[in-house]
MIGUKOL-678270 format. One record per residue: residue number from 0; residue in one letter; chain; z, y, x of N, C-alpha, C, CB in turn. Coordinates in Angstrom, 3 decimals. Glycine has a CB too. Example, Ala and Ser with C-alpha at 12.3 -4.5 7.8 and 13.67 -1.06 7.14 Angstrom:
ATOM | 0 | A | A | 7.800 | -5.690 | 13.190 | 7.800 | -4.500 | 12.300 | 7.800 | -3.300 | 13.200 | 9.046 | -4.473 | 11.308 $
ATOM | 1 | S | A | 7.080 | -2.250 | 12.850 | 7.140 | -1.060 | 13.670 | 7.870 | 0.030 | 12.900 | 5.725 | -0.598 | 14.084 $
END
This chain:
ATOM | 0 | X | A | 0.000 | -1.179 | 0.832 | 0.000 | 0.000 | 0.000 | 0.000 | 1.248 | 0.880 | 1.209 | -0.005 | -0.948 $
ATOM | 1 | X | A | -0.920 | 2.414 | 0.654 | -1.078 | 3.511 | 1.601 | -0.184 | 4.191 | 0.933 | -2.453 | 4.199 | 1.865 $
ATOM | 2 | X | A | 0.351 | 4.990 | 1.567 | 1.361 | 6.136 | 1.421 | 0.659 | 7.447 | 0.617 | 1.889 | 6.610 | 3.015 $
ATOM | 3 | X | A | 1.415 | 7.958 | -0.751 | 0.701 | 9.131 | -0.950 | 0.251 | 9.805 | -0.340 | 1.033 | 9.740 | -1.367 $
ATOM | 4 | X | A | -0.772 | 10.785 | -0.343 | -1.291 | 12.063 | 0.267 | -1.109 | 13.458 | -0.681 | -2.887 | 11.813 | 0.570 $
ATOM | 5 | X | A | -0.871 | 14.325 | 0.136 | -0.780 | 15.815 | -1.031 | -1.882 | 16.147 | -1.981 | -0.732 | 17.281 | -0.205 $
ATOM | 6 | X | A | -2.928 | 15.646 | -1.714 | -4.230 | 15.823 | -2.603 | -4.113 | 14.266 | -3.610 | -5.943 | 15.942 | -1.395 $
ATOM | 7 | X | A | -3.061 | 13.696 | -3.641 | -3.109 | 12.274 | -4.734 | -1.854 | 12.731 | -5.598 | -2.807 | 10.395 | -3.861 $
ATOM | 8 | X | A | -1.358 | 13.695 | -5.158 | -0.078 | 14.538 | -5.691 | -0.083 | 15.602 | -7.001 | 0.338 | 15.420 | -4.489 $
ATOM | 9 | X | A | -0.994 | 16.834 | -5.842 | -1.327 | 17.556 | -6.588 | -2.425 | 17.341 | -7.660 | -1.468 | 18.350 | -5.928 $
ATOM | 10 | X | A | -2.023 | 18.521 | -8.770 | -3.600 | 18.625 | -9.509 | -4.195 | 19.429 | -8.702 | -3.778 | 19.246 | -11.068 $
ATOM | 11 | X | A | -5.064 | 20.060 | -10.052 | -5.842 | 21.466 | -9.503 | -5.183 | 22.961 | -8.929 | -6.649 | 21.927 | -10.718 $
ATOM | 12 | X | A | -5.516 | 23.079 | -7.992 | -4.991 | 24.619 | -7.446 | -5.221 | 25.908 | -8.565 | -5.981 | 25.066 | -5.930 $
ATOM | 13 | X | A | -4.288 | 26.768 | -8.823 | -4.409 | 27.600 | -10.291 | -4.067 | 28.844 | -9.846 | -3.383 | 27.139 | -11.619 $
ATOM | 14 | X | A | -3.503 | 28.986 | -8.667 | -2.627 | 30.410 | -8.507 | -2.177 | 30.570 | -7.019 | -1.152 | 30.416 | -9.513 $
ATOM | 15 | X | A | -2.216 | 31.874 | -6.207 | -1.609 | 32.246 | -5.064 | -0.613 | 33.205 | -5.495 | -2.535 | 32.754 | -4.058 $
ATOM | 16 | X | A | 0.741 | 32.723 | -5.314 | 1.508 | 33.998 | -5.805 | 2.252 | 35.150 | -4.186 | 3.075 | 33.164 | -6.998 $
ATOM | 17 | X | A | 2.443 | 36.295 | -5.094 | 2.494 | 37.003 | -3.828 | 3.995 | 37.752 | -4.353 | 0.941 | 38.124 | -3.422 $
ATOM | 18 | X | A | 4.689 | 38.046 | -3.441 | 6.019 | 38.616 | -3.745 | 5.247 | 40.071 | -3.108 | 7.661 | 37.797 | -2.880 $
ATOM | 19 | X | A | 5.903 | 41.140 | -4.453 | 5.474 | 42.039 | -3.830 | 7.062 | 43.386 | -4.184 | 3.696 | 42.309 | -4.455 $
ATOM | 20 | X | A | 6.975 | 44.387 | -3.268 | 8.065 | 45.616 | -3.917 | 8.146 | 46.395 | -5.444 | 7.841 | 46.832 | -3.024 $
ATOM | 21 | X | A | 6.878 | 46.431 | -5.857 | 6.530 | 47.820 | -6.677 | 5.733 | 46.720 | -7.566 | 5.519 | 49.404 | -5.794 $
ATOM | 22 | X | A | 6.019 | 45.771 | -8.580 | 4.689 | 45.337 | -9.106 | 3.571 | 46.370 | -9.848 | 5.044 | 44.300 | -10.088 $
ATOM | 23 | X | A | 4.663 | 47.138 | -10.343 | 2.967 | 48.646 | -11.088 | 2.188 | 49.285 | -9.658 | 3.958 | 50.909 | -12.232 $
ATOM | 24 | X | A | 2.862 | 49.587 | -9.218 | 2.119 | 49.823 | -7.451 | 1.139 | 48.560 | -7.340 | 3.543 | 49.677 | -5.825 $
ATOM | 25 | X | A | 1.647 | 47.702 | -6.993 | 0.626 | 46.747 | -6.224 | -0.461 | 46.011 | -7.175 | 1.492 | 45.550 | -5.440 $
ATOM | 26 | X | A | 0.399 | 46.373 | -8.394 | -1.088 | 46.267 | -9.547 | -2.894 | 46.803 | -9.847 | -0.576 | 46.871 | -10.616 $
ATOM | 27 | X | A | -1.979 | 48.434 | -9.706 | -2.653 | 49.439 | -9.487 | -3.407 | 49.265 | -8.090 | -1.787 | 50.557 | -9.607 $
ATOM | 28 | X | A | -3.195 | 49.214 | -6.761 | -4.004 | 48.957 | -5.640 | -4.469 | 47.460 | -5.638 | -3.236 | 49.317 | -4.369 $
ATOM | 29 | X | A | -4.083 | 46.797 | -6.045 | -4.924 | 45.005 | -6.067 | -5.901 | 45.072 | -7.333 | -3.550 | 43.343 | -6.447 $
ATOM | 30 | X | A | -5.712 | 45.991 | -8.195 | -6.520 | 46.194 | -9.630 | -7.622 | 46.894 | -9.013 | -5.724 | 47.144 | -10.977 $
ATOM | 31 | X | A | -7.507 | 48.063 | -8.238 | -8.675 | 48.568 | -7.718 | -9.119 | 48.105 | -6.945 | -8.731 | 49.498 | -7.395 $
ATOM | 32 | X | A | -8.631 | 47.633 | -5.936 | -9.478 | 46.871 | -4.396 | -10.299 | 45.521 | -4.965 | -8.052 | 46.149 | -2.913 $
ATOM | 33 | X | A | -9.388 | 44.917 | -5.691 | -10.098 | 43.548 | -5.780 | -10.854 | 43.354 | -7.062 | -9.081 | 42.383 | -5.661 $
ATOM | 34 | X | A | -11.303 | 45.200 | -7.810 | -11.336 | 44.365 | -9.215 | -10.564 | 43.656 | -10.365 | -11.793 | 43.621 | -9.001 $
ATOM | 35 | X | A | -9.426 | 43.727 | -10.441 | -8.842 | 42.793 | -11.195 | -8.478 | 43.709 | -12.360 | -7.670 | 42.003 | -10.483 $
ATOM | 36 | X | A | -8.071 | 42.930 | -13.615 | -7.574 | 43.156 | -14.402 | -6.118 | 42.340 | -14.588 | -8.478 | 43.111 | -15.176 $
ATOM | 37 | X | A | -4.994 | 42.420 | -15.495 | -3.478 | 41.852 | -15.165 | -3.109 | 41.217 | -16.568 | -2.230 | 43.181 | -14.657 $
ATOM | 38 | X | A | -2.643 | 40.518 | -16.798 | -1.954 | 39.861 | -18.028 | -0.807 | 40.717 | -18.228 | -1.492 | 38.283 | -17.837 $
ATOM | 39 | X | A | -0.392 | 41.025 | -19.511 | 1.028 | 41.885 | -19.643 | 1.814 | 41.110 | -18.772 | 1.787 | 42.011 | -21.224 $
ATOM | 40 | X | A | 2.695 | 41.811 | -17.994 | 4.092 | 41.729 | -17.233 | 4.736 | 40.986 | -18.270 | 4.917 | 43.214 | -16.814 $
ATOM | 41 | X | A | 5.941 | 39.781 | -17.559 | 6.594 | 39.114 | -18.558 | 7.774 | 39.167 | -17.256 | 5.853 | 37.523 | -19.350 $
ATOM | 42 | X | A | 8.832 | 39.373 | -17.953 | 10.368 | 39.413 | -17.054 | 10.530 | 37.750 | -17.724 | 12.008 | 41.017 | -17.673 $
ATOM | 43 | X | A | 10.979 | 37.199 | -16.134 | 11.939 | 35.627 | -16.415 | 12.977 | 35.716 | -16.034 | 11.587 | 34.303 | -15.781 $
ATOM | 44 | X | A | 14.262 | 35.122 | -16.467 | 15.394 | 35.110 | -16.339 | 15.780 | 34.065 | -16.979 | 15.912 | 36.119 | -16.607 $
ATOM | 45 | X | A | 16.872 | 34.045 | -16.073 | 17.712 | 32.390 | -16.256 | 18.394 | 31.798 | -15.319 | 16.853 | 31.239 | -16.498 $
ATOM | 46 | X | A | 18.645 | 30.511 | -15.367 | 19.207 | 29.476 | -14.362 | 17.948 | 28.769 | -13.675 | 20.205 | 28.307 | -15.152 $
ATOM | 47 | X | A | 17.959 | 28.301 | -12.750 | 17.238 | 27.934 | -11.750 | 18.322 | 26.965 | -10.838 | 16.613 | 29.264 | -11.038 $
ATOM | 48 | X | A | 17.771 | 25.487 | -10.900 | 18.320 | 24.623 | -9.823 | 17.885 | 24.895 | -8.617 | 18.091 | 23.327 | -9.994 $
ATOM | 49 | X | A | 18.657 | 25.219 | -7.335 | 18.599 | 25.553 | -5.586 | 19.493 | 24.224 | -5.138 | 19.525 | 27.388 | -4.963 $
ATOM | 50 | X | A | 19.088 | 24.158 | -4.221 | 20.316 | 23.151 | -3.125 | 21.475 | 23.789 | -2.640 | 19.695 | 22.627 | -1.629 $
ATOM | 51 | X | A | 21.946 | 24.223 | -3.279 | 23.058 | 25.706 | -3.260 | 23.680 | 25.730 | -5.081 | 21.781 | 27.723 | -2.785 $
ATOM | 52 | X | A | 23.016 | 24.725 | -5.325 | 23.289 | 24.713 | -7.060 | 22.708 | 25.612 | -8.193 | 24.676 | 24.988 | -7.293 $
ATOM | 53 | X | A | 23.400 | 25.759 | -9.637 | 22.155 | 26.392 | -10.333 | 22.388 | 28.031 | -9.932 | 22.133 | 26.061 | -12.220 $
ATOM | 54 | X | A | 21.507 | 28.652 | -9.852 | 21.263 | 30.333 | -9.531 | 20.605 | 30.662 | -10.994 | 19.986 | 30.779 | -7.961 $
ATOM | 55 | X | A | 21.311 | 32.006 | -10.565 | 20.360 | 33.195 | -11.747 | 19.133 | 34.004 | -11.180 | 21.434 | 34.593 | -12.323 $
ATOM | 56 | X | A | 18.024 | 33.836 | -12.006 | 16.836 | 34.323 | -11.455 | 16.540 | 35.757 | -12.139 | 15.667 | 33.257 | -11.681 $
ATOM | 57 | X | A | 16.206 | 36.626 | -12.024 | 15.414 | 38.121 | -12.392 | 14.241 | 38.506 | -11.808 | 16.190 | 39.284 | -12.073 $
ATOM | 58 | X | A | 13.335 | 38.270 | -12.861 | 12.193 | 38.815 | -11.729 | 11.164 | 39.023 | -12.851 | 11.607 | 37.586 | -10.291 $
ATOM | 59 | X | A | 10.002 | 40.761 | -12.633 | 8.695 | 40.382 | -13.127 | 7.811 | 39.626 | -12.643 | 8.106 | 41.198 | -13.288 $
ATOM | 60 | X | A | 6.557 | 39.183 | -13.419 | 5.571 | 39.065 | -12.478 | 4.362 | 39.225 | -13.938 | 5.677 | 37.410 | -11.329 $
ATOM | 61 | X | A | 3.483 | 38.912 | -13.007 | 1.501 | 39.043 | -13.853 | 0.964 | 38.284 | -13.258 | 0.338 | 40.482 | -13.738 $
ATOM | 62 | X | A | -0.158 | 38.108 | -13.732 | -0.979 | 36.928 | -13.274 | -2.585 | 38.040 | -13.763 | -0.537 | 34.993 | -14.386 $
ATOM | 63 | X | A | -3.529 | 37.856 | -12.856 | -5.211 | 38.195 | -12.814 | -5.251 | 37.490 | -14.049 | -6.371 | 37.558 | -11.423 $
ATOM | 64 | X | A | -6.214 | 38.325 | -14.276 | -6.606 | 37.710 | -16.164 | -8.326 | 36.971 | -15.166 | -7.069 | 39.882 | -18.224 $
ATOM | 65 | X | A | -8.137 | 36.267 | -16.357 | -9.840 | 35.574 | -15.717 | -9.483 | 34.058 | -15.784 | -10.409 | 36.067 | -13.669 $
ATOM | 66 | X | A | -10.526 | 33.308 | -14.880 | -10.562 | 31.625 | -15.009 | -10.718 | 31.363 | -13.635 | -11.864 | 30.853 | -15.973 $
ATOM | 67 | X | A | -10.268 | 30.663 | -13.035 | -9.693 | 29.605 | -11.998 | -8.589 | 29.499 | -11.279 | -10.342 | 29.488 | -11.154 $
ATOM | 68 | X | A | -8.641 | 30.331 | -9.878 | -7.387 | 30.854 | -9.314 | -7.046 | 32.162 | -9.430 | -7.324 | 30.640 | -8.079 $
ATOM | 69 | X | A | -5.644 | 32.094 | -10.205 | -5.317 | 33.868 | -10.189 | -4.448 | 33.829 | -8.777 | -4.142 | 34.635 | -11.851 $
ATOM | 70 | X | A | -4.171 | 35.224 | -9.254 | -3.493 | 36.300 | -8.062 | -2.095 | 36.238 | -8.787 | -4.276 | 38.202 | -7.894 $
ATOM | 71 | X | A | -1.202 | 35.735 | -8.514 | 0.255 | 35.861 | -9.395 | 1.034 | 36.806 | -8.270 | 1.230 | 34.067 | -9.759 $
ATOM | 72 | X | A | 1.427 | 38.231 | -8.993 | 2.587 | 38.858 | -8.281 | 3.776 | 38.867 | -8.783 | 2.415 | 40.042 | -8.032 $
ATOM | 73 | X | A | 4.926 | 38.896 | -8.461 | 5.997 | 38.780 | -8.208 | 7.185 | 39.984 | -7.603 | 5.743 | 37.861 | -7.559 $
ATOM | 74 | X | A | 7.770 | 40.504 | -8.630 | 8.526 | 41.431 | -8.270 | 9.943 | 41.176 | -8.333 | 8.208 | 42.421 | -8.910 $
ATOM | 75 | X | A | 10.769 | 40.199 | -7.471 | 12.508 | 40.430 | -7.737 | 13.266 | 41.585 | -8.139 | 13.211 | 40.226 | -6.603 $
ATOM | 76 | X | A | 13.639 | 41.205 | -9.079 | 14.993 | 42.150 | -9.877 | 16.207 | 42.075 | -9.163 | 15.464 | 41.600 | -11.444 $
ATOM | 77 | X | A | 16.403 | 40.793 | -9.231 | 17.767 | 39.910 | -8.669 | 17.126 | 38.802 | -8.034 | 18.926 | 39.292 | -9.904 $
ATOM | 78 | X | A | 17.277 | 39.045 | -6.506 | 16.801 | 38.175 | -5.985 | 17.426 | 36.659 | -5.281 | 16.296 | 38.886 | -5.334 $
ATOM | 79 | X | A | 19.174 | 36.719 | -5.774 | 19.936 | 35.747 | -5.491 | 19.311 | 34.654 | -5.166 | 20.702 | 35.538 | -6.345 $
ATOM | 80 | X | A | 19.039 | 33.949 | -6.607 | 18.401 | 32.795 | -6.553 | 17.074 | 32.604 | -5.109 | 17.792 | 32.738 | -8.124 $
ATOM | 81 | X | A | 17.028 | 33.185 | -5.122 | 15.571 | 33.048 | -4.082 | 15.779 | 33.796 | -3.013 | 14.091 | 33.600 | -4.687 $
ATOM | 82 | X | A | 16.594 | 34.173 | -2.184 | 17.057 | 34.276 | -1.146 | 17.150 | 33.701 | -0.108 | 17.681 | 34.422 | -1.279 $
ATOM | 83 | X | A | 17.136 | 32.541 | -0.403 | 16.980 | 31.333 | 0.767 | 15.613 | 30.605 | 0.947 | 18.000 | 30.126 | 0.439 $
ATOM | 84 | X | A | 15.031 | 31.373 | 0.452 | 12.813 | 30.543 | 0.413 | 12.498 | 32.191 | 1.526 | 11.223 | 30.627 | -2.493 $
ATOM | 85 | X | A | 12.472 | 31.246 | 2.496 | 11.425 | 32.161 | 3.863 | 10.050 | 31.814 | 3.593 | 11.706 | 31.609 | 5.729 $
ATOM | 86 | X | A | 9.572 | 32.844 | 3.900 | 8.297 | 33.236 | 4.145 | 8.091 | 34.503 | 3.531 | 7.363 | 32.287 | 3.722 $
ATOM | 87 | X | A | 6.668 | 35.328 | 3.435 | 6.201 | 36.452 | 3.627 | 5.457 | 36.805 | 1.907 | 5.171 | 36.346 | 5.057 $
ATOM | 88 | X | A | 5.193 | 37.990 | 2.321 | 4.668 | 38.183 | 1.008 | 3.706 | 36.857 | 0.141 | 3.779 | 39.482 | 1.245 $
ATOM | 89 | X | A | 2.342 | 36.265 | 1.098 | 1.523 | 35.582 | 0.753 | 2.547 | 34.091 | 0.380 | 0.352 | 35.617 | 1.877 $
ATOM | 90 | X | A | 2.827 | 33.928 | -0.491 | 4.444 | 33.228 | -0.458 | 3.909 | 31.779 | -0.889 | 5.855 | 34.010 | -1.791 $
ATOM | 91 | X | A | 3.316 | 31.721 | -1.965 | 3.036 | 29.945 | -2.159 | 1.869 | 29.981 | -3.347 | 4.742 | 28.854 | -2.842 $
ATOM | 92 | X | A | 1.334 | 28.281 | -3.099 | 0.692 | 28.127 | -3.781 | 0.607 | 27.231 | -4.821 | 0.110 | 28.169 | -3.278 $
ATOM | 93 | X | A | 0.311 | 27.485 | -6.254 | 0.100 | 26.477 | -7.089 | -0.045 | 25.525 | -7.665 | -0.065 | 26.418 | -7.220 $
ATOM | 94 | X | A | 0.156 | 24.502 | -8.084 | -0.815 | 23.516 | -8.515 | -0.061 | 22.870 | -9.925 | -1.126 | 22.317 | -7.198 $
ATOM | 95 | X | A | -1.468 | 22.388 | -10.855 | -0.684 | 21.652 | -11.840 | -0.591 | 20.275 | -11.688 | -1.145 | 21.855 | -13.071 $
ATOM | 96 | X | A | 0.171 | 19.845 | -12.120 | 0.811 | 18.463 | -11.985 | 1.175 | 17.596 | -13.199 | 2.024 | 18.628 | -11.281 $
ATOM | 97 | X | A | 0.834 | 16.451 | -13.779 | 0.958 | 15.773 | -14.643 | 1.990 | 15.222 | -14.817 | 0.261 | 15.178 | -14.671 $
ATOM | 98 | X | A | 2.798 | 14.504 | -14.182 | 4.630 | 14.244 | -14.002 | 5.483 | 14.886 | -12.517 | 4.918 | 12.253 | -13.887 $
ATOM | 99 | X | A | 5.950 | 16.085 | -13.270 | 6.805 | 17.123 | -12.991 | 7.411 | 15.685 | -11.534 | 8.078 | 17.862 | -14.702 $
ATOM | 100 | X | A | 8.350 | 15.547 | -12.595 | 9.921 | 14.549 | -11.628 | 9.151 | 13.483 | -10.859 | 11.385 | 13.421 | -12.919 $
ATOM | 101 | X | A | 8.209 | 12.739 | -11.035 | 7.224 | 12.045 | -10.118 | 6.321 | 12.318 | -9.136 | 6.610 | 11.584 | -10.650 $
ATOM | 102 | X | A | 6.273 | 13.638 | -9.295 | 5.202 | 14.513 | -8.313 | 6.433 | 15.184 | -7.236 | 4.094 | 16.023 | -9.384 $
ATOM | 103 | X | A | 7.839 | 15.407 | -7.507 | 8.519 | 16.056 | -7.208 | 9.416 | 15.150 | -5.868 | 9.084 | 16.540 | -8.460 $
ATOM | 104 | X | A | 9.374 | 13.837 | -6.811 | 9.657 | 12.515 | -5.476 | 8.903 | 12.263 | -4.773 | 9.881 | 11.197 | -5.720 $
ATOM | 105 | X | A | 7.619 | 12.225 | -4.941 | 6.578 | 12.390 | -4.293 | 6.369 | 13.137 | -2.849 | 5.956 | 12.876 | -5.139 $
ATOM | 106 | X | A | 6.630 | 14.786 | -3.177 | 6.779 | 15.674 | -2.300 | 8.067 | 15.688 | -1.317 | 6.668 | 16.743 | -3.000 $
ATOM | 107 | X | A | 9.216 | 15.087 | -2.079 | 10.447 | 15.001 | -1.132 | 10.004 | 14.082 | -0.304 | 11.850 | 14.611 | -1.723 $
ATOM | 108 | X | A | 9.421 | 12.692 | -0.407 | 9.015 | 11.933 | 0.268 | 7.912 | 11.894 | 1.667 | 8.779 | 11.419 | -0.583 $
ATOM | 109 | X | A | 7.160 | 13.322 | 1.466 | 6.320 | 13.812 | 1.909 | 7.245 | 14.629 | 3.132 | 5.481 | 14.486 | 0.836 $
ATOM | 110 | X | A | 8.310 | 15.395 | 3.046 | 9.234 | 16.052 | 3.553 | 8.809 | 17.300 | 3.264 | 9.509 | 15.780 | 4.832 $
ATOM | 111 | X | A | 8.222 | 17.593 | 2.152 | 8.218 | 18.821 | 0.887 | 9.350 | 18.377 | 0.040 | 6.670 | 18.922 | -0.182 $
ATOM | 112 | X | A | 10.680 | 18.612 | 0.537 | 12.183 | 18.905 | -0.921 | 11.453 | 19.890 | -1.680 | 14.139 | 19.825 | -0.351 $
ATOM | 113 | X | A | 12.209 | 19.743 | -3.013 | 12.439 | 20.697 | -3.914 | 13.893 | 21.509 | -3.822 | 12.262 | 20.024 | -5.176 $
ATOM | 114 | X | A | 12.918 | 22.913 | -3.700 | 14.198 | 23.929 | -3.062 | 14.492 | 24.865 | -4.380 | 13.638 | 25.092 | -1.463 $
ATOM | 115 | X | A | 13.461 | 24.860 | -5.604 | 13.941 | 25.684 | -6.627 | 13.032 | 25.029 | -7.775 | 13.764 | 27.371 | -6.334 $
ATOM | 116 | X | A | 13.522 | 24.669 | -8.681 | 12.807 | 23.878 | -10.088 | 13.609 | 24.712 | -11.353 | 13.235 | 21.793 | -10.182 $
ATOM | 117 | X | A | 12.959 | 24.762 | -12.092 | 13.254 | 24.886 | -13.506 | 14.249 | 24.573 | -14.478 | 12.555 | 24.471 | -13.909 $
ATOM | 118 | X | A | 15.088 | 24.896 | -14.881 | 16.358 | 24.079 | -15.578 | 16.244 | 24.342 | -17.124 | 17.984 | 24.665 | -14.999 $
ATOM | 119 | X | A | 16.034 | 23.164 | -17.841 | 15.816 | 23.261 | -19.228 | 17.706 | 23.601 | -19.641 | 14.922 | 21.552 | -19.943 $
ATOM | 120 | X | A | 17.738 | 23.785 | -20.715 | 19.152 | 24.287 | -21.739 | 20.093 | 23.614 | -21.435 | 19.134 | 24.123 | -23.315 $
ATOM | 121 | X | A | 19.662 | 21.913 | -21.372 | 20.449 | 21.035 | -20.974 | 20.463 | 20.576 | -19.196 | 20.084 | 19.972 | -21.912 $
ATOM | 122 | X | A | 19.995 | 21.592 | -18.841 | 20.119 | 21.255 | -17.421 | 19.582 | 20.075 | -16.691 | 21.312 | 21.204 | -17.200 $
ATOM | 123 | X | A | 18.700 | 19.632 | -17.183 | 17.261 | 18.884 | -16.700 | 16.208 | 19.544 | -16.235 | 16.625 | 18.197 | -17.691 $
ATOM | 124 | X | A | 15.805 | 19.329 | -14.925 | 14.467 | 20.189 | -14.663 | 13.445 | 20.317 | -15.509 | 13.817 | 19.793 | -13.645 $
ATOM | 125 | X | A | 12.568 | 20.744 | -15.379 | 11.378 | 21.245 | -16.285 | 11.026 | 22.316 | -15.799 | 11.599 | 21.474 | -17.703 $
ATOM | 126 | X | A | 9.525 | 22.656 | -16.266 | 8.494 | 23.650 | -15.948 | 7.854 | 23.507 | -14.750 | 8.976 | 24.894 | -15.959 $
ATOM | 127 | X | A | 8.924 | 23.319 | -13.854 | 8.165 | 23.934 | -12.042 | 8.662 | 23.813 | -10.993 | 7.970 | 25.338 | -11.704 $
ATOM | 128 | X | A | 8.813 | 23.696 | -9.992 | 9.397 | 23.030 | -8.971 | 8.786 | 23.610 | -7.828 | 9.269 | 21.584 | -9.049 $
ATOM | 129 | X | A | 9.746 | 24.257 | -6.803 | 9.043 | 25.136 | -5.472 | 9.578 | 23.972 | -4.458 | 9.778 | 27.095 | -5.062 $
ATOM | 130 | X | A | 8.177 | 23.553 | -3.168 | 8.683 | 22.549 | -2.242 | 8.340 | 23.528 | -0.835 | 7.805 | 20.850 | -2.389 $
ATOM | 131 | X | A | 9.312 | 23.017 | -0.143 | 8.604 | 24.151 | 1.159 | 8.471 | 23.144 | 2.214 | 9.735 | 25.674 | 1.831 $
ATOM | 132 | X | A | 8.004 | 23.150 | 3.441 | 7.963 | 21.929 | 4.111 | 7.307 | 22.690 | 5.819 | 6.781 | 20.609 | 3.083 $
ATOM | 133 | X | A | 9.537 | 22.839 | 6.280 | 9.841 | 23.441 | 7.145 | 8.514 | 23.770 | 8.755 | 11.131 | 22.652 | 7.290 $
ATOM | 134 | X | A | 7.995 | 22.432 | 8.756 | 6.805 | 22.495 | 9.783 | 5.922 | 23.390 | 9.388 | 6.057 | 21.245 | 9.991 $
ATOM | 135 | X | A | 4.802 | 23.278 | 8.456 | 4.221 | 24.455 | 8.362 | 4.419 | 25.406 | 7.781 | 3.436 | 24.402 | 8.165 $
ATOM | 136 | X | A | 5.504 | 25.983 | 7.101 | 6.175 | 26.814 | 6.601 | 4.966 | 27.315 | 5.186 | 6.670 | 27.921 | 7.863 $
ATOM | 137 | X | A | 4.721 | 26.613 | 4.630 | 4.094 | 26.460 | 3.109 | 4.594 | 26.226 | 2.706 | 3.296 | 25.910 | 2.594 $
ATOM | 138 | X | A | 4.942 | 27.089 | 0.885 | 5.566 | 26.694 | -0.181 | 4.677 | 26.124 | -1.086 | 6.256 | 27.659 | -0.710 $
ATOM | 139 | X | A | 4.741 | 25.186 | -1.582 | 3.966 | 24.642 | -2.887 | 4.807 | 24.823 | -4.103 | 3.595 | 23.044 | -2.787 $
ATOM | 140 | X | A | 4.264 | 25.463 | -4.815 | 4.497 | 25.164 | -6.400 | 4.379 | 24.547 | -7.481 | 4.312 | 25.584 | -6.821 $
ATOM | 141 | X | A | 4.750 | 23.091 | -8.047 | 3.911 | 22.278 | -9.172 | 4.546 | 22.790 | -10.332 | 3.977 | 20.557 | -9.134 $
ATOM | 142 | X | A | 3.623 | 22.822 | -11.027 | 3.977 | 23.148 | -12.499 | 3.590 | 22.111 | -13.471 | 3.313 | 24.425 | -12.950 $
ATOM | 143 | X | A | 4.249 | 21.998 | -14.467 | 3.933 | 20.779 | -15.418 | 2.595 | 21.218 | -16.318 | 5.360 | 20.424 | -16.503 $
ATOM | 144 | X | A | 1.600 | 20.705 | -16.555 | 0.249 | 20.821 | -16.908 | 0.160 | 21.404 | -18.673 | -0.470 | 19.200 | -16.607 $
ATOM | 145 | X | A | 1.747 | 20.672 | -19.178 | 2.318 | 21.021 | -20.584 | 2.074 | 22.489 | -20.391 | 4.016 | 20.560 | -20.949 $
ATOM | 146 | X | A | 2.739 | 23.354 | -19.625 | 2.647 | 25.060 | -19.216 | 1.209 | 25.547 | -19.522 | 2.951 | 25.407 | -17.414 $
ATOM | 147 | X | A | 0.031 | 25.410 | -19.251 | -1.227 | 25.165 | -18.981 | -1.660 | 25.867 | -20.264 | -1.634 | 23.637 | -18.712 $
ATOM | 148 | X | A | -1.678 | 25.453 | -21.375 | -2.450 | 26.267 | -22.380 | -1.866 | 27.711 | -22.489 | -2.411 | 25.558 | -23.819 $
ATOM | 149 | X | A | -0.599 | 27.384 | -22.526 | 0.392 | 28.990 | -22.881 | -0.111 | 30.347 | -21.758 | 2.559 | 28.625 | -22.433 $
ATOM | 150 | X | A | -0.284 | 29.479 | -20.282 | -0.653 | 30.549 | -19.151 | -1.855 | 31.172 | -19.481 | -0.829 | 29.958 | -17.715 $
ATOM | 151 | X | A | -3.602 | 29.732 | -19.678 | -4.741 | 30.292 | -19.799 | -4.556 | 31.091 | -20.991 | -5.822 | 29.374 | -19.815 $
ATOM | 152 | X | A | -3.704 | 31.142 | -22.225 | -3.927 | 32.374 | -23.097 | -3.882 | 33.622 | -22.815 | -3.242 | 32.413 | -23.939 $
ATOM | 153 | X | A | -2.289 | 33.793 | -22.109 | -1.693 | 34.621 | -21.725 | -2.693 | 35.488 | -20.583 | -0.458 | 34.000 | -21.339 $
ATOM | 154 | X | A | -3.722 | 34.617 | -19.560 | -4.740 | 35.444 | -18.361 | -5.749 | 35.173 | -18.422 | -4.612 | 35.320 | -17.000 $
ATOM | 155 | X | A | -5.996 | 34.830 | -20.145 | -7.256 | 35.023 | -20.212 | -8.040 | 36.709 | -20.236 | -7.485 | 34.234 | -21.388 $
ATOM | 156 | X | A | -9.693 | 36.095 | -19.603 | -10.264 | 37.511 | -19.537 | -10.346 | 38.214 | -20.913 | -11.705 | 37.474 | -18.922 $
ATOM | 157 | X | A | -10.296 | 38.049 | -21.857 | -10.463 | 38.692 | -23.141 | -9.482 | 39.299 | -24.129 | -11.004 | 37.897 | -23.764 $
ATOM | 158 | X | A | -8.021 | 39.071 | -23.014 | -6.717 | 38.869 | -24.044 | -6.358 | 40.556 | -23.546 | -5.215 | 37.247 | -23.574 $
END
């Protein structure tokens, strides 16, 4: 039996997200330079499982309206929860994934841990899961594919 690979893992690539200071700033200059248009801003907040236990998250972000890979920015409110994920603005990348918790053993196995996932009401992961994987200092993001219709509404070009 061959050992998974990250491409037998992941789905499709959907999103580069970028942590940025000013999201109306960096809207406004990534809207003009690159063309883009933005999905309304949506503030998330909540609990968030870390290896540090559950954290409170605050943060806007938007996503490029359009079809394939967006541009997801990212503005911390409260950046507790995510304080401990190094790296730089160009921060991680996407992908959807068909079983969340199977894709997620997967990646630990890979020596991509899950350093921040999603915590449903009852405190079961769900939604999404950030893996970082200390050698090349890439974050991956899987998201559960369930997410998938709600996002393409939300960045679609026409909305």
């Amino acid at each position: 039996m061959t050992a998974p690979t990250l491409p037998s893992i992941l789905g499709e690539p959907f999103h580069t997200g970028l942590i940025v200071d000013d999201l109306d700033a960096a809207m406004a200059d990534l809207g003009t330079a690159m063309v883009l248009k933005w999905a309304p801003v949506v503030r998330r907040t909540g609990i968030i499982h870390t290896p540090a236990g559950p954290q409170f998250r605050d943060m806007v972000i938007t996503y490029s309206k359009g079809v394939g890979n967006h541009i997801e920015l990212v503005e911390y409110i409260d950046d507790t929860a995510y304080t401990f994920m190094r790296g730089g603005p160009a921060h991680h990348v996407g992908f959807w994934v068909d079983d969340l918790e199977a894709s997620m053993a997967a990646l630990d196995a890979l020596g991509f841990p899950s350093e921040a996932a999603g915590a449903g009401d009852d405190g079961s992961v769900c939604e999404f899961s950030y893996h970082f994987n200390r050698h090349s200092g890439i974050w991956i993001e899987i998201v559960d594919v369930a997410s998938r219709p709600a996002l393409e509404r939300w960045a679609r070009p026409d909305s």
